[in-house]
C-alpha positions as CSV (number, residue, x, y, z in Angstrom):
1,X,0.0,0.0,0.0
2,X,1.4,3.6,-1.0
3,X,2.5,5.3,1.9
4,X,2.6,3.5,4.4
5,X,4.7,4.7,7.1
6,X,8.1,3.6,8.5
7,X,10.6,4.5,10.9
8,X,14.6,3.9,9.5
9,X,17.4,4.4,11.1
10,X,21.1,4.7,11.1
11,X,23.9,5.4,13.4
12,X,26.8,7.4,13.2
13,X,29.8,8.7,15.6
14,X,29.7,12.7,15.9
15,X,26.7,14.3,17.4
16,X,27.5,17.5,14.5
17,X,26.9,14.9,11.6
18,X,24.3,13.2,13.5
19,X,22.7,16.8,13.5
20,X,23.4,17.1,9.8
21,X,21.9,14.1,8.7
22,X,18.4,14.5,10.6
23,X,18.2,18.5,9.3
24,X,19.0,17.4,5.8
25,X,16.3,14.8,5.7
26,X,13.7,17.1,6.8
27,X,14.4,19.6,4.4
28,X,14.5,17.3,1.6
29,X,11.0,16.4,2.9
30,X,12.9,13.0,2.6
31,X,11.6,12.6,6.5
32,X,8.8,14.4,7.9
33,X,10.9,14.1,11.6
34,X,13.6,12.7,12.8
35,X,14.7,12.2,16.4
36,X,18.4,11.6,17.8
37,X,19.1,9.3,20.5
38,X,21.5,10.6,23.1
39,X,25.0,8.7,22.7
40,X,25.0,4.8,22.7
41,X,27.1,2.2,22.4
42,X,27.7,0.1,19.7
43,X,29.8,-3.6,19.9
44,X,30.4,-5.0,16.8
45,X,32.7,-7.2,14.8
46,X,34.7,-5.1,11.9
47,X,37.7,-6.3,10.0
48,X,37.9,-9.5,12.0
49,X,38.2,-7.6,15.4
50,X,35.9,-6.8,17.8
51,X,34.8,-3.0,17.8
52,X,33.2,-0.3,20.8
53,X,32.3,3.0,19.8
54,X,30.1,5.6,20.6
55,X,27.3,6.9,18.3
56,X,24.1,8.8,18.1
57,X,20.9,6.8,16.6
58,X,19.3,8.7,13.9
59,X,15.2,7.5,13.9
60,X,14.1,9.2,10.2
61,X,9.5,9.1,10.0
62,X,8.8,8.6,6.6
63,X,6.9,6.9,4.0
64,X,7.5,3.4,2.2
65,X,7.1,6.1,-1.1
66,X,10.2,7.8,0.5
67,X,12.3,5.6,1.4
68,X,13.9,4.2,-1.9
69,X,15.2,8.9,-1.8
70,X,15.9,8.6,1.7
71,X,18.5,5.7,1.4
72,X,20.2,7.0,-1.8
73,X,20.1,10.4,-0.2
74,X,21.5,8.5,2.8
75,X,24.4,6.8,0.7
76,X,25.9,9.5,-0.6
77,X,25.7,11.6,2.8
78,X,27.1,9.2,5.0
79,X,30.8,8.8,6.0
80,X,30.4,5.2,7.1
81,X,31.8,2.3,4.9
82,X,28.8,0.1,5.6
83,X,26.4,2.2,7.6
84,X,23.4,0.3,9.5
85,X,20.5,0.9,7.6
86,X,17.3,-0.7,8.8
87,X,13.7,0.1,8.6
88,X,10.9,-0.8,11.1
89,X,6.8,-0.5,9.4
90,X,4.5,1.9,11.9
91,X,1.6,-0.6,12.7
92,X,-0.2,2.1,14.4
93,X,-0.5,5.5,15.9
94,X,-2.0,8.4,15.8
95,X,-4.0,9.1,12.5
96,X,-3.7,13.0,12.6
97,X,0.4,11.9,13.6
98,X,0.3,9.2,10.8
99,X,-1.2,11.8,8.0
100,X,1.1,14.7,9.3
101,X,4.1,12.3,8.3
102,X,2.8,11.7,4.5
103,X,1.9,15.3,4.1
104,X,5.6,16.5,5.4
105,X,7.4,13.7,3.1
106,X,4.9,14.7,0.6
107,X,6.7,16.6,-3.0
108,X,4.9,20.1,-3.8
C-alpha cells in the first residue's frame, strides 16, 4: 500500500553529523521528523576484530514512497563504509500523527 509509514534508522559517531543528517532529511521532505538518540554504544565485529564505539541513533519518519530517496540520499551523505540501515513498518498510531508524516514527506 502507497504510503505506508516507516521508521529507518542509522547510526553514526559525531553528534554534529548526527545533527546534519536528521536536518537534511527534513528539508529534503525525505523525512517528515527525525529524532536523535543521546550517545549509545555500539559492539560490533569489523575487520575481524571486535569494535566499541560511541554513536548517536538517527530514527528518520517517513513513508515506504520515500524511502527508496531517503537511502540513496542516505548513501551518498554518510561517511560510514557500511552504515546500518534498517527500517521498522509503523503498525499504528495516531491518524492525525500518521497523516502529518505523509503530508511533510509529501513533493509540492
Amino acid at each position: 500500500m502507497a504510503n505506508e509509514i516507516v521508521i529507518a534508522q542509522t547510526t553514526i559517531d559525531n553528534e554534529d553529523q548526527a545533527r546534519a543528517l536528521a536536518r537534511g532529511a527534513v528539508e529534503s521532505k525525505l523525512a517528515a521528523g527525525v529524532h536523535i538518540d543521546a550517545p549509545i554504544t555500539a559492539v560490533y565485529w569489523w575487520k575481524n576484530e571486535v569494535e566499541t564505539a560511541q554513536e548517536w541513533r538517527i530514527s528518520y519518519m517517513t513513508t515506504t514512497d520515500r524511502l527508496p530517496q531517503l537511502e540513496a540520499w542516505l548513501s551518498e551523505k554518510h561517511p560510514y563504509d557500511v552504515p546500518q540501515w534498517i527500517t521498522l513498518p509503523v503498525t499504528g498510531g495516531s491518524e492525525a500523527y500518521l497523516s502529518w508524516v505523509v503530508e511533510e514527506t509529501t513533493r509540492d
